[in-house]
N, C-alpha and C positions, 0 to 999 in steps of 0.2 A: 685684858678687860674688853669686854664687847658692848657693844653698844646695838640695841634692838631699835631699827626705826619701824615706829607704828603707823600707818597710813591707810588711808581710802584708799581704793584703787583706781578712782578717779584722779586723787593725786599721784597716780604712778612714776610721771616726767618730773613734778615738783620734788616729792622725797627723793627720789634719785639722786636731782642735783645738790639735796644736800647731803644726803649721804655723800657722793664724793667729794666736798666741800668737807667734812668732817675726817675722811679717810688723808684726804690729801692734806691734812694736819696732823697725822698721824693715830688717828684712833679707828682701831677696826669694826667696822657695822656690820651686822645682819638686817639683808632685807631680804621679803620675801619674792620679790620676781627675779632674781639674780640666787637667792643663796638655796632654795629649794630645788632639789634636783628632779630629773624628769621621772614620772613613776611614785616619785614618794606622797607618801600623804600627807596632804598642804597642812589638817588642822594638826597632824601627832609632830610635824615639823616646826612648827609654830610654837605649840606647846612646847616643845624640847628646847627653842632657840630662847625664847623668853623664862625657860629655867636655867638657862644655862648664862645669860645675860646679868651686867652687874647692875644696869643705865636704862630708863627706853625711854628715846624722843619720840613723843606725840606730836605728828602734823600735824597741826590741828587748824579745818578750813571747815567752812559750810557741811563741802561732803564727808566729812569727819563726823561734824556735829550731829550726822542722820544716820550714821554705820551702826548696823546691832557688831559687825565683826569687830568691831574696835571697843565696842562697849566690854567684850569677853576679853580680852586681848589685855584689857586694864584691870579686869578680875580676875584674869591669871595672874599678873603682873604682883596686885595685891596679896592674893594668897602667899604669893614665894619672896612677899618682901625687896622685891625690883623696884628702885626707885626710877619716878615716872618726870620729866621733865615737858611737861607743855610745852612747846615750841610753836607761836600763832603767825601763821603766814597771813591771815586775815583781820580785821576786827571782827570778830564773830566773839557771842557772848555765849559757853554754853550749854547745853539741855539742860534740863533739871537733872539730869542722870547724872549727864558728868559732870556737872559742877557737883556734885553729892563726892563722886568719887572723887575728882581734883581739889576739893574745898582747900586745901591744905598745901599748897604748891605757889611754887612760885613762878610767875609765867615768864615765857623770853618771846619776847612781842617782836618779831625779825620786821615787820611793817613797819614798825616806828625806824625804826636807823638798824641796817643790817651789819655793817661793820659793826656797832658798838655790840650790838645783841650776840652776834656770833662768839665774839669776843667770851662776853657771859657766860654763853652755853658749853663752850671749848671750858671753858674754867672749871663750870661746876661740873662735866662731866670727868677733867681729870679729878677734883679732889672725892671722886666715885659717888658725889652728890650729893654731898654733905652740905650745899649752899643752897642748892635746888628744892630741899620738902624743908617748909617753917614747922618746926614741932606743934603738936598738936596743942599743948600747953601754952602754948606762945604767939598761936595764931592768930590771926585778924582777919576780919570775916574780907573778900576779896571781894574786890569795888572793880566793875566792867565798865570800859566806855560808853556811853551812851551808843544805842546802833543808829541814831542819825549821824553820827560823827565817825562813822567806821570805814575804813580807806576798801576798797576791791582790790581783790589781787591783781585786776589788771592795773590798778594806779599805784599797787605797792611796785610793781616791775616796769613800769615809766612807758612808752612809748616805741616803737624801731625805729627811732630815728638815730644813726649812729654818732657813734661818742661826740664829734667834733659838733655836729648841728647841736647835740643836747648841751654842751659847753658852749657856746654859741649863745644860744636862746635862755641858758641858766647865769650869763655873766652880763649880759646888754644891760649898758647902761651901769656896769659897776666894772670899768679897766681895771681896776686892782687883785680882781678874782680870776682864776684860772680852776673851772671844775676837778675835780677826781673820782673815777669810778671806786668805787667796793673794793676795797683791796682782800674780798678773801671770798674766792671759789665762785663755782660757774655760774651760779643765779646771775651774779653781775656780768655776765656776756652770753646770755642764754639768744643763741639764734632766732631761734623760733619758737614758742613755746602757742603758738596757733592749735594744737593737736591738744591742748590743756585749756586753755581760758578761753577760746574765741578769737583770739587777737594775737598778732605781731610783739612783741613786748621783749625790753631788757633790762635790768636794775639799773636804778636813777640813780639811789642814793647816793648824792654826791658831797665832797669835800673842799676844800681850800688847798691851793699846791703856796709852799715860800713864796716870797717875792723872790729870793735869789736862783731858789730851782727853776719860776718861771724867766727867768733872765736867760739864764743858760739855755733853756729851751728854745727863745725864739731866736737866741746865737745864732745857734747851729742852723746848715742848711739841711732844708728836705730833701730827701734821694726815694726815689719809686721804684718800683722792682723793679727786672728784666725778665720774671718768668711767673708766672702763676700755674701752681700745682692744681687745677679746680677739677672734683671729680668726688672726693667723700661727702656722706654726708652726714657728720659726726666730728666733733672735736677730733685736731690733726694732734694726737699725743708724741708724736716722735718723732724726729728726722734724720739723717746721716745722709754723707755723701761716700760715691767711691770711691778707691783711693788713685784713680783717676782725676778725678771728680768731674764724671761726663755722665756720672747718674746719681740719681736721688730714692733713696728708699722712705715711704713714708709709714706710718700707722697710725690706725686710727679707733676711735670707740665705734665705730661702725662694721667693726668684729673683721677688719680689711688691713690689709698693706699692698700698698703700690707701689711700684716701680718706675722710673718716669727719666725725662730726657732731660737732663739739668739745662742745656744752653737754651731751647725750644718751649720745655716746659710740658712738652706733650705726654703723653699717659704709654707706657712702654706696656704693661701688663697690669691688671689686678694680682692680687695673693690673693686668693680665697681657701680658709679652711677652717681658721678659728673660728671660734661660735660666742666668743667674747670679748672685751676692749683687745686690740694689740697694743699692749705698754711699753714697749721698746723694741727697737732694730738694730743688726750692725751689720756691718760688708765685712769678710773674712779678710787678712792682710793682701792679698791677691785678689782681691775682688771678684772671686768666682763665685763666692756665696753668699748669703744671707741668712741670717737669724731673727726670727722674731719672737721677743715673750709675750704672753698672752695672760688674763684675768681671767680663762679657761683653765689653767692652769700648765701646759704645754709650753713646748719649747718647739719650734720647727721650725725647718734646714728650708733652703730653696735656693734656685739657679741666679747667682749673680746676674746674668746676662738676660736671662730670660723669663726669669720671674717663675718658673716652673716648681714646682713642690717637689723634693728630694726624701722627704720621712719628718719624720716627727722623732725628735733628738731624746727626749723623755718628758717625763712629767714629773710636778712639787705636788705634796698633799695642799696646795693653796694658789689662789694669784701668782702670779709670776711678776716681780717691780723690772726688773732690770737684766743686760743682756751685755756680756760683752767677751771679744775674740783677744788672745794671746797672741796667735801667729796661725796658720791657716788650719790647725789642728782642735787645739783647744779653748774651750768653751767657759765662761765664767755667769752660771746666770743670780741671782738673788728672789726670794719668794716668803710672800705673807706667811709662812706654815713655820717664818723661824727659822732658816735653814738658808744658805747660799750652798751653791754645789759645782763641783768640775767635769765638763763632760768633753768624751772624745768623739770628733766628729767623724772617725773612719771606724771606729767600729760601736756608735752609737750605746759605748759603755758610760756609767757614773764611775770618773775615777776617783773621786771624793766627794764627801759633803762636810761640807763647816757648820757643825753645830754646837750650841749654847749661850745664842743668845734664848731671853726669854719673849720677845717683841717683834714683829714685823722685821725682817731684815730690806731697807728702799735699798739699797746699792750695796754690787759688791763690785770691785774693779782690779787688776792687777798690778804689782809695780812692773818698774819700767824694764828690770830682768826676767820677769816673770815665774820666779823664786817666791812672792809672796802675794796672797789675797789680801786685799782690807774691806773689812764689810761695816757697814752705817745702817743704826738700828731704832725702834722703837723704843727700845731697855734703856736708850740715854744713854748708852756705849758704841766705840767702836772698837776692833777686835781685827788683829792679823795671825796671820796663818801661813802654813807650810802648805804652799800651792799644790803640792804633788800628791799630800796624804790626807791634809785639812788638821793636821796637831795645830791649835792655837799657839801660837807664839808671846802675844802679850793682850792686855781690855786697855783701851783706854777708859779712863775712870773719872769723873769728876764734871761732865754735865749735868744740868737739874730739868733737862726735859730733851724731847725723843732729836735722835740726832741725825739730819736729812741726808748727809752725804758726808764721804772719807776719803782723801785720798795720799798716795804717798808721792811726798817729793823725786823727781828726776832720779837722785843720786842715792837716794833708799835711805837716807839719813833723817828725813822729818816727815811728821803725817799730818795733814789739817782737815779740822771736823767742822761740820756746823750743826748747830743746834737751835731747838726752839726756847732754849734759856736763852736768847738774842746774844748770842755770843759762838764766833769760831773760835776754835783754839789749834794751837802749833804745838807739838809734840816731838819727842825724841823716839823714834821709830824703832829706834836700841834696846832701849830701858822701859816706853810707856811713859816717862815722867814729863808732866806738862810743862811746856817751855815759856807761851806766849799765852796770854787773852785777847783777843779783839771783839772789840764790844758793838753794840748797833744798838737802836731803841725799840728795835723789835726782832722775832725771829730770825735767823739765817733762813733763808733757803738753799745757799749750798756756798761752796767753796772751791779753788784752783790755784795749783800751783801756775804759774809762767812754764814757759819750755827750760829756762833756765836754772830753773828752782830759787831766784835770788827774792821772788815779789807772789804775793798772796792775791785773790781777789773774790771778794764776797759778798752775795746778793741779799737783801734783804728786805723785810714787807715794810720795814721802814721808809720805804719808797727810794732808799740809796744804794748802790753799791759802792766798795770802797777799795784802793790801793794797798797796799800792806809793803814796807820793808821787811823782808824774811828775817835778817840779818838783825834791826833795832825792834823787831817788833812795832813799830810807829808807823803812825798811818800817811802815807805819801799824799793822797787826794781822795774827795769825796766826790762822787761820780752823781751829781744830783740834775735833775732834770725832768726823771719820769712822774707821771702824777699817778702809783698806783704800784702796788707790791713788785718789787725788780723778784723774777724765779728764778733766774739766772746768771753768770755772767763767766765770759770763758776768753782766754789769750788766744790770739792768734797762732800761726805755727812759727812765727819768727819770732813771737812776746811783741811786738810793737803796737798793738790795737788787740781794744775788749772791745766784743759786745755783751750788750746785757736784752734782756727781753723782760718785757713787763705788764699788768696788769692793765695798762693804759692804752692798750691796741698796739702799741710800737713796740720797736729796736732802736737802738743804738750804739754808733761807732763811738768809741773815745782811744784818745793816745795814751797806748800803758807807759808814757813816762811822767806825764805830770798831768794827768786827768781833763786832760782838754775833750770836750764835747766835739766832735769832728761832721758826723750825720746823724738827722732822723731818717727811721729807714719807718715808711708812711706806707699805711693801703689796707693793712688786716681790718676788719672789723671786729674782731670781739680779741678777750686777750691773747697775749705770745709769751708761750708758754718754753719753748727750748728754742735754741738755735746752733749751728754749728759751721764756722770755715770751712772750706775747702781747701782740700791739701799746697796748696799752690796760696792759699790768703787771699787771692782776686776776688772770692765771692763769700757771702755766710746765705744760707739755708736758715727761714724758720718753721717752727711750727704753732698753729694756732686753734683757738676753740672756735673760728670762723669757718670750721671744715678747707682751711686750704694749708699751704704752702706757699712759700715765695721765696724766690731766689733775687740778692740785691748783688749788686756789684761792694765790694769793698775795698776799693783801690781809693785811695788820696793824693791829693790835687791834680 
């Protein structure tokens, strides 16, 4: 199912970020500055994407309310029965036009409270919108706020004043409160968004963290980087170290990957070649290479050492999610079109592709022999496969919504999923038969085994991640602290220490034996979104939507 976002084209940077706000919850959009290809004709494109569309969110702002393109866009929409979800970034009340054509809709006001509204709009667009249009029979005429009382998008997105001054100046004079950003997608860490409204601006909307999470938090001590990656200028989506770990590869939505001096920090080379997001990197086991996948849809080779362009490895009919090496030959990438694929890096053939899922495939990864793929999909399944041909092996079967990540244990004997039914599950990698549930109060974002295979551990927008006994299924510790959806959270290479990364600007060290909060790891400005040890455990690399990188020490006491 697709989802068409409508927009001004003065909201260009606004829809944007929600469109990936809504992708990166797994539902795939069409917009028009990214999905119309060069040469084609914008309106027969447009027409075709909204015929072929099940959803379409209307941005709906000032500049909205004056578009005749949008006015068309909504009578296409109508003729082919595409249900239209208003989505008001603004208090704007509006035309007589559209209010004729929207009379009958139910609006999702993202101004009033963006977490709770997203929340909504995520909903109605899975149940394909059957919550979103009131029947015509049943309607009531729709009541706008008065426009003295209507917020600006500059005051629905708060201020630049970073997290810590805005928690600061949002809790004086009530110690009991501890703010929380947005826990969902990039409005809530928008850099700069001066090139759209005028002004500096980041989403306010803020929340309440436990008293027990805020406890834990001021525990812990702060730890500051030792390196700063500064040089993108665009959300840093990805990072790896070499397997040295005396360099850092990064990429970014600023259609780049860089290469860079982990101890220094300094800037070793640009990548340039992509023409769109780079969504994943990895260093080939020998670290002479590099891989990066792209939202161009491309896969392309470069110089470990030097950042140099080698070829372009192939291409998916779609986005490219994910990217990763077996041993210094073969390739395992993952892509929006459905499909993960095996490709060999010396003679730039596809030696398989894995297909049947029917959803986005985010991750595909190898076990630890390299005998088997497991790919994590949109369909609500994950699915392994015979690494060498792509024959499916077994689905796992039994989540009730899209599932972010899969992977298999050490010893090939279990697989663990996460999903957005707020729940991982443990699996018999054998059979497919579900072994374990592990619950959360909100989506997974992903999952990990230990180096050992004995302990689970898994992120979630619940704002926690959690411990796991492999063995009892029962939860060892709850890793609480961050005020803001945890995306991540990953073992070191001894198992002794997670970090996790989170919506809240930070990272965090904790002890994988019984959940001790050990560092904040302090300095991103907007959220951190991956992170990763270094081969040796002394450091973890993150990546953030602050356009940088940062390298911490991760050594204790």
């Amino acid at each position: 199912m697709t989802v068409f976002i409508s927009h001004s084209s003065n909201d260009k940077k606004v829809a944007e970020r929600i469109c990936a706000t809504l992708e990166e919850r797994g539902l795939a959009c069409w917009i028009a500055g990214r999905d119309i290809d060069p040469g084609e004709n914008y309106q027969a494109a447009i027409a075709k994407a909204i015929r072929s569309s099940r959803t379409m969110i209307l941005v709906f702002t000032r500049n909205a309310n004056e578009s005749d393109e949008i006015t068309k866009e909504l009578a296409l929409a109508s003729k082919n029965k595409i249900i239209v979800i208003p989505a008001r970034v603004e208090n704007v009340t509006p035309s007589d036009a559209l209010e004729y054509v929207l009379a009958n809709a139910q609006w999702i006001d993202l101004f009033e409270d963006w977490e709770r509204e997203i929340e909504r709009l995520i909903s109605s667009i899975r149940k394909k919108g059957s919550a979103a249009l009131v029947k015509a029979d049943t309607a009531k005429p729709v009541e706008y706020p008065a426009a003295t009382s209507s917020l600006s998008l500059e005051a629905i997105l708060g201020s630049s004043r970073s997290f810590d001054q805005f928690r600061t100046s949002k809790t004086a004079g009530d110690p009991g409160t501890t703010a929380k950003p947005a826990g969902f997608g990039p409005l809530s860490s928008l850099p700069d968004l001066s090139d759209v409204l005028g002004t500096k601006s980041v989403f306010a909307d803020l929340g309440r963290l436990p008293t027990r999470a805020r406890k834990a938090a001021q525990a812990a001590p702060v730890r500051h980087s030792v390196a700063v990656l500064s040089g993108h200028i665009d959300n840093v989506e990805c990072v790896a170290f070499s397997p040295d770990g005396k360099r850092v590869v990064t990429g970014s939505r600023d259609n780049t990957a860089r290469l860079w001096d982990a101890a220094t920090g300094k800037k070793i080379t640009d990548m340039k070649g992509h023409s769109n997001c780079v969504r994943d990197v990895a260093f080939s086991v020998d670290g002479q290479r590099v891989m990066t996948a792209s939202w161009d849809r491309s896969v392309m080779l470069w110089s470990g050492s030097t950042g140099r362009k080698l070829g372009v490895l192939g291409q998916h009919k779609a986005e490219v999610e994910s990217v990763r090496f077996w041993d210094d030959r073969r390739v395992v990438t993952a892509s929006r079109d459905r499909t993960a694929a095996l490709w060999d890096l010396n003679s730039n053939q596809r030696l398989a592709s894995y297909q049947g899922h029917t959803g986005i495939v985010w991750s595909a990864a190898f076990s630890r022999n390299g005998e088997r793929v497991i790919t994590a999909s949109e369909d609500g399944t994950a699915r392994l496969w015979e690494s060498r041909n792509g024959k499916q092996i077994l689905a796992f079967i039994g989540h009730l919504g899209p599932v972010r990540s899969a992977a298999v244990a050490p010893d090939g004997r279990r697989a663990v999923t996460a999903s957005e039914d707020k729940s991982a599950r443990v699996w018999d990698a054998r059979t497919g038969k579900e072994v374990t549930i592990l619950r959360h109060d909100s989506h997974v974002q992903s999952a990990a085994f230990s180096p050992d295979g004995q302990q689970v551990v898994t992120a979630s927008s619940d704002d926690t991640a959690c411990l796991w006994d492999l063995a009892t299924g029962k939860g060892i510790a709850v890793l609480r602290g961050h005020a803001g959806t945890v995306w991540s959270a990953v073992f070191s290479p001894d198992g002794q220490l997670v970090v996790t990364v989170s919506e809240d600007h930070t990272a965090r060290l904790w002890d994988a034996k019984d959940g001790t909060e050990l560092a904040v790891l302090k300095g991103h400005k907007a959220a951190v979104r991956r992170a990763e040890f270094s081969p040796d455990g002394q450091h973890v690399v993150t990546a953030s939507q602050d356009s940088t990188a940062r390298v911490w020490s991760a050594t204790v006491g």
